[in-house]
C-alpha positions as CSV (number, residue, x, y, z in Angstrom):
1,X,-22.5,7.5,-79.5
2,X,-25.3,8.7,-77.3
3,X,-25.0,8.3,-73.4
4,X,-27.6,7.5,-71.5
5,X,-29.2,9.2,-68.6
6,X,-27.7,6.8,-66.2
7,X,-24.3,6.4,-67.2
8,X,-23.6,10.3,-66.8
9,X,-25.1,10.1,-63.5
10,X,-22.4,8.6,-61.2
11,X,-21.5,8.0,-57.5
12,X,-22.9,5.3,-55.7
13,X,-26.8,3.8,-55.3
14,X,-28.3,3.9,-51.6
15,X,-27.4,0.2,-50.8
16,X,-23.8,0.7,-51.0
17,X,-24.3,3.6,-49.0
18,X,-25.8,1.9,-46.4
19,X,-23.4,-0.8,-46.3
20,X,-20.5,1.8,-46.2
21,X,-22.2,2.9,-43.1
22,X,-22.4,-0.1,-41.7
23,X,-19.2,-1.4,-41.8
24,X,-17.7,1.7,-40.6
25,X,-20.0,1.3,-37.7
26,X,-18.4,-2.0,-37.6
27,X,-14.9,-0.5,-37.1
28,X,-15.7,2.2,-35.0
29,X,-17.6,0.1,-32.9
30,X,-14.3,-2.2,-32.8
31,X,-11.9,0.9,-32.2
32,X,-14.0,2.1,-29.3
33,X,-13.8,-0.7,-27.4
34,X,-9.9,-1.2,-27.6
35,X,-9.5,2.0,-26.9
36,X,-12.2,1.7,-23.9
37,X,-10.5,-1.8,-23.2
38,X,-7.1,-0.5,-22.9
39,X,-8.2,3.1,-21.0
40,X,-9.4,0.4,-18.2
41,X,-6.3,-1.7,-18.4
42,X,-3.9,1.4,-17.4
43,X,-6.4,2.6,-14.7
44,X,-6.3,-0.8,-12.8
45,X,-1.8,-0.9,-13.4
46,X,-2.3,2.3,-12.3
47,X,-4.1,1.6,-9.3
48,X,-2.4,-1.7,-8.1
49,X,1.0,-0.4,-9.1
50,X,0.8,2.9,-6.9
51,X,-0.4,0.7,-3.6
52,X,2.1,-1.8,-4.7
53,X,5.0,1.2,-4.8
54,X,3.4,2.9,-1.5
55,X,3.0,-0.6,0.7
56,X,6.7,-1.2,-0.1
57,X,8.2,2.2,1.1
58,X,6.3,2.0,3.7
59,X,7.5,-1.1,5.0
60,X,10.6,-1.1,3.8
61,X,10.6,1.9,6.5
62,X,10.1,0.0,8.9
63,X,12.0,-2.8,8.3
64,X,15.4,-0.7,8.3
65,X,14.4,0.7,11.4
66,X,13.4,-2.7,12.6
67,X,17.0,-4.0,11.7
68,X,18.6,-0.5,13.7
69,X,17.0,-1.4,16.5
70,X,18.4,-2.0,19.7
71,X,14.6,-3.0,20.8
72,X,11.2,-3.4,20.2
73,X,8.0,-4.1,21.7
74,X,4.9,-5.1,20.4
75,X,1.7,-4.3,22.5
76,X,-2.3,-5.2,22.0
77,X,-4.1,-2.1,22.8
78,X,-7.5,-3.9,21.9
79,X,-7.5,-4.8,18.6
80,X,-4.9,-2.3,17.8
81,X,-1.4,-2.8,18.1
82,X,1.2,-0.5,19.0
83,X,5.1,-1.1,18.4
84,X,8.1,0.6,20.0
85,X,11.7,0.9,19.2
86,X,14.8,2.8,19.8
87,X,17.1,3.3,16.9
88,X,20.4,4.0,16.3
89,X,21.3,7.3,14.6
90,X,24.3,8.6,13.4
91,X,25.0,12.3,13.9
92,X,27.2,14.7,12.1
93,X,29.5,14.5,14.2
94,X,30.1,10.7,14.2
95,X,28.6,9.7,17.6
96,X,25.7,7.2,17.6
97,X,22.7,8.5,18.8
98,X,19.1,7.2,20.1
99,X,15.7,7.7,18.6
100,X,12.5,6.3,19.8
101,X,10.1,5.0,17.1
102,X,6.5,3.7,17.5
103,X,3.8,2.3,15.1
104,X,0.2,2.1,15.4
105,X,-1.9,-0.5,13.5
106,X,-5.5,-0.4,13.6
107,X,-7.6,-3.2,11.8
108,X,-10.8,-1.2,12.2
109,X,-9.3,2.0,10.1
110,X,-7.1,-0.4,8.4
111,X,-4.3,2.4,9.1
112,X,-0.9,1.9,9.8
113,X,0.6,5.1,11.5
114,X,3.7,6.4,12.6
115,X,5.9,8.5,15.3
116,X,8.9,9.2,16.2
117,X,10.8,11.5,19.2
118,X,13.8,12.1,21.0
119,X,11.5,10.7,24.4
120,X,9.5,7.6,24.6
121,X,6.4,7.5,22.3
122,X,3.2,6.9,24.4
123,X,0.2,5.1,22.6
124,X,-1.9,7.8,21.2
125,X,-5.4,8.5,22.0
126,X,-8.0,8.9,19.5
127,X,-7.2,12.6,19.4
128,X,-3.5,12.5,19.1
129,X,-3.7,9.2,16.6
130,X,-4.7,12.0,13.4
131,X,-1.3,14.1,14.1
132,X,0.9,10.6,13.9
133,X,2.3,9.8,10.1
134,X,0.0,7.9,7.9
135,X,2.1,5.2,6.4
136,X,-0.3,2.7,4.7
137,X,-4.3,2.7,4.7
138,X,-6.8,-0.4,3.4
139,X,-4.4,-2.4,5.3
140,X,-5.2,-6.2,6.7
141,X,-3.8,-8.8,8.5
142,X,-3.2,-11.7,6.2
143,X,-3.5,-14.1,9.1
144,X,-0.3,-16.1,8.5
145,X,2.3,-14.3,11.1
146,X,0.2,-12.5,13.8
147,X,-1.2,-14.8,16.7
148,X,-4.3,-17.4,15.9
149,X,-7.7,-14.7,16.8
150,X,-5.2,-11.9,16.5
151,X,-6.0,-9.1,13.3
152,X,-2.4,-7.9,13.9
153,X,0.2,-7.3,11.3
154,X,3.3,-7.7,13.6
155,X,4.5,-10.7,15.3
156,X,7.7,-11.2,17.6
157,X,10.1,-14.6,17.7
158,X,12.7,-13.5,19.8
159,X,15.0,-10.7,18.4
160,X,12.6,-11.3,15.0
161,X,9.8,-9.3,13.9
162,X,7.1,-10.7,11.1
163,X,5.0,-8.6,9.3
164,X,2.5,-9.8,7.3
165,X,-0.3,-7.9,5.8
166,X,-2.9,-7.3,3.0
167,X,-3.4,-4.0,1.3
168,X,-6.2,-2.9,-0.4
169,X,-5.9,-2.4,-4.5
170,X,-8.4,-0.1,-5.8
171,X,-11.6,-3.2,-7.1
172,X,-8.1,-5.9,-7.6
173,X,-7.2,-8.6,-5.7
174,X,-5.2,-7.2,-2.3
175,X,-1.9,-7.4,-2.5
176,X,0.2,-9.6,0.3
177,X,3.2,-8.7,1.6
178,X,5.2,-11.4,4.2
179,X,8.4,-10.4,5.5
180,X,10.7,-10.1,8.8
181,X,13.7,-7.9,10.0
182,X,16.3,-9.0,13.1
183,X,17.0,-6.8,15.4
184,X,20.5,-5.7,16.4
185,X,20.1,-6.6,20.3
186,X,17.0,-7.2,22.6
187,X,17.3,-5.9,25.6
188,X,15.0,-3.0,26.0
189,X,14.5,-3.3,29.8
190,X,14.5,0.3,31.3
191,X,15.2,1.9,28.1
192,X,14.1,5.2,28.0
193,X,12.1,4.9,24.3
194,X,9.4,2.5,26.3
195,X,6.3,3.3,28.1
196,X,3.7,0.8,28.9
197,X,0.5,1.4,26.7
């Protein structure tokens, strides 16, 4: 038995080679773009999850301090608005105590920001507006609540306060948030948390 040349030469010829190659280009090319695919998925559930998480401690903030209060006020300060409340505290030692509260909203910064003393809250200037609390940013009236030409977020029936708002999600659709809060009383008439704007 004699071999020939060719049969004791093995491995493979040049086109199975190249269609090796190719169809682990194929996969690869597959694999990269799940992996790609899914790398974008978790940045955007990221992105819309944190606002989602922020937006609702931040108003569920103000809601409870909404429902403590014995007041509120909203005023239009331009476009802006700027809200007032006194709040009910309880001390250590039992006794209820009073804290003034105030929020500013401004649709041109789409920033809601936030204060709060033992003494009335005046509306800030420009300069004093940086030191307040940022509570939400790439915020937006939705339009639903707040008065027809108004860009507020806050609206007033009676002892009821609306707020209804759009936040900004990163490139996603913004996310809407509608809700209200009643007040414990309404009479804030020469209360010492007020000062007109």
């Amino acid at each position: 038995m004699s071999s020939s040349r060719s049969d004791l030469e093995g491995g493979f010829t040049l086109v199975e080679l190249l269609v090796a190659m190719l169809l682990l280009a194929v996969v690869l090319a597959i694999a990269g773009g799940l992996v790609i695919a899914a790398t974008l998925g978790e940045r955007t559930v990221r992105t819309v999850t944190g606002t989602s998480n922020s937006t609702q401690v931040a108003v569920e903030q103000m809601l409870s301090r909404f429902r403590a209060a014995s007041a509120y006020r909203i005023d239009a300060l331009g476009s802006a608005q700027f809200v007032q409340a006194r709040v009910a505290t309880d001390s250590v030692s039992g006794s209820t105590g009073w804290r003034c509260y105030a929020w500013y909203f401004d649709p041109t910064s789409g920033d809601i920001r936030t204060k709060n003393s033992t003494a009335a809250v005046p509306a800030p200037t420009a300069t004093e507006l940086s030191s307040w609390t940022l509570l939400a940013s790439g915020v937006r009236s939705s339009g639903t609540a707040s008065p027809a030409g108004s860009n507020g977020i806050f609206a007033r029936t009676g002892r009821t306060i609306a707020l209804d708002m759009s936040v900004k999600a990163g490139d996603q659709p913004r996310l809407t948030i509608s809700t209200s809060a009643t007040t414990r009383s309404d009479s804030w008439t020469g209360d010492t948390c007020f000062t007109a704007p």
